[in-house]
C-alpha positions in Angstrom: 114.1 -27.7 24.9 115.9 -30.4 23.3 114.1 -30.8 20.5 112.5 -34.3 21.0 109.3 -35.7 20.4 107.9 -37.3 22.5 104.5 -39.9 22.5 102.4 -41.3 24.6 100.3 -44.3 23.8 97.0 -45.5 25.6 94.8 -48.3 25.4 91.3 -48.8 25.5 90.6 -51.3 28.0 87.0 -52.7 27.1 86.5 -54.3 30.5 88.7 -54.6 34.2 90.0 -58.6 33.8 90.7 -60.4 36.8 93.1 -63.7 36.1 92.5 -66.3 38.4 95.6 -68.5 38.8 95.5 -72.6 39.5 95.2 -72.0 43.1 92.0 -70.3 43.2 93.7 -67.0 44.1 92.7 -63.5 41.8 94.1 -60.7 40.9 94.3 -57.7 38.2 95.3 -58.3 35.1 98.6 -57.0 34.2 99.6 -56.7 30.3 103.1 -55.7 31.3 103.2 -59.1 33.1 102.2 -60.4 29.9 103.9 -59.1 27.5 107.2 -59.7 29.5 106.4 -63.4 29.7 106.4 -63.4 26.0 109.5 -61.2 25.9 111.6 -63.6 27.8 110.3 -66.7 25.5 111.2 -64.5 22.2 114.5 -63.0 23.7 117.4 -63.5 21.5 115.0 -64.5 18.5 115.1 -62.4 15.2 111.5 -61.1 16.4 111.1 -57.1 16.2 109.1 -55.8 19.5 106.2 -53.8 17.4 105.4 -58.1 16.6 105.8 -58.6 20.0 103.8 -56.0 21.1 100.7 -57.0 18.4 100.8 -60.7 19.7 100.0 -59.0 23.3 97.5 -56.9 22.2 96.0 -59.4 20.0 95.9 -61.6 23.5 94.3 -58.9 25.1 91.7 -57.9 22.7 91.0 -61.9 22.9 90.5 -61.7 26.5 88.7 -58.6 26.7 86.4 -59.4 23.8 85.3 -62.9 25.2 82.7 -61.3 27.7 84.1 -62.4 31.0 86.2 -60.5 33.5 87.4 -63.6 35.7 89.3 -65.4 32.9 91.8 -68.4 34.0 95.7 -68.0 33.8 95.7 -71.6 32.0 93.5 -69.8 29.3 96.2 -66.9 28.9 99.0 -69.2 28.6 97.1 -71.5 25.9 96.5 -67.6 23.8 100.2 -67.2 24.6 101.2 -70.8 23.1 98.9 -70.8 20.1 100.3 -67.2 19.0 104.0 -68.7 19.7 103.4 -71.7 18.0 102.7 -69.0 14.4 105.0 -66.7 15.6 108.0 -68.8 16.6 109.0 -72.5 17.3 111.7 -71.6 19.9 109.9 -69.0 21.2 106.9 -71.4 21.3 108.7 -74.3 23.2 110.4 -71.8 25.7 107.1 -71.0 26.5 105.5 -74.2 26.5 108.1 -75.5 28.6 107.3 -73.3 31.5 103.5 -73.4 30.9 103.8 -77.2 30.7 105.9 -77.4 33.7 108.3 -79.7 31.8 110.9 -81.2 34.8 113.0 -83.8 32.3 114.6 -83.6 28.9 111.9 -86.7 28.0 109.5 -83.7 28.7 111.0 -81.9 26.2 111.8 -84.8 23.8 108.0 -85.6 23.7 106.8 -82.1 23.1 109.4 -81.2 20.6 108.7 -84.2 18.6 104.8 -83.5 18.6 105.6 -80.4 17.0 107.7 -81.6 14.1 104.7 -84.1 13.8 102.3 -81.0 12.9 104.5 -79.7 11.0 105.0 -82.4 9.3 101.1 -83.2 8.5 100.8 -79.2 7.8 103.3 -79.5 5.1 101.8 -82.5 3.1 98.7 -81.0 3.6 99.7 -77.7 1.7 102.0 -80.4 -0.2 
């Protein structure tokens, strides 16, 4: 005995999701392919994992609470951006650029400067 605790931690899963990816292919769901998508966008950002880890389930409860079990990876990755985009603007265009299959630095230009027009517009509308 080494005097440890230890925990377990399970999840309710409301209903068995199937993503179907651009290509018309399915498969399973898989949170822990999820969740490290959005670890690799928010690695190296001041970002503790227990956020991290509601953003995901805060995804999944979306996804499992919207009534359909084939749901498209193109509706995951715009949950994943529009929790980003609150969570973290680096973390947020990391993501993006992947999702968005950005090829150029114009790519990049163009979204980057879209975003500081939001945030622009959000701050003189709390202003």
């Amino acid at each position: 005995d080494c005097g440890g605790r230890f925990t377990t931690f399970e999840r309710v899963q409301l209903r068995e999701l199937t993503v179907v990816k651009r290509s018309g292919r399915k498969e399973a769901f898989d949170r822990d392919k999820l969740r490290h998508s959005v670890a690799i966008a928010t690695r190296k950002r001041p970002i503790e994992d227990e956020r991290i880890e509601r953003l995901v389930s805060g995804i999944v409860r979306q996804l499992e609470s919207s009534g359909e079990t084939d749901v498209a990876s193109d509706e995951i990755g715009r949950l994943v951006m529009e929790a980003l985009r609150h969570l973290d603007d680096v973390a947020f265009v990391r993501f993006a650029s992947v999702y968005q299959d950005f090829r150029e630095a114009k790519d990049f230009e163009a979204f980057i400067e879209e975003l500081s027009r939001a945030s622009r517009a959000r701050r003189d509308e709390d202003g």
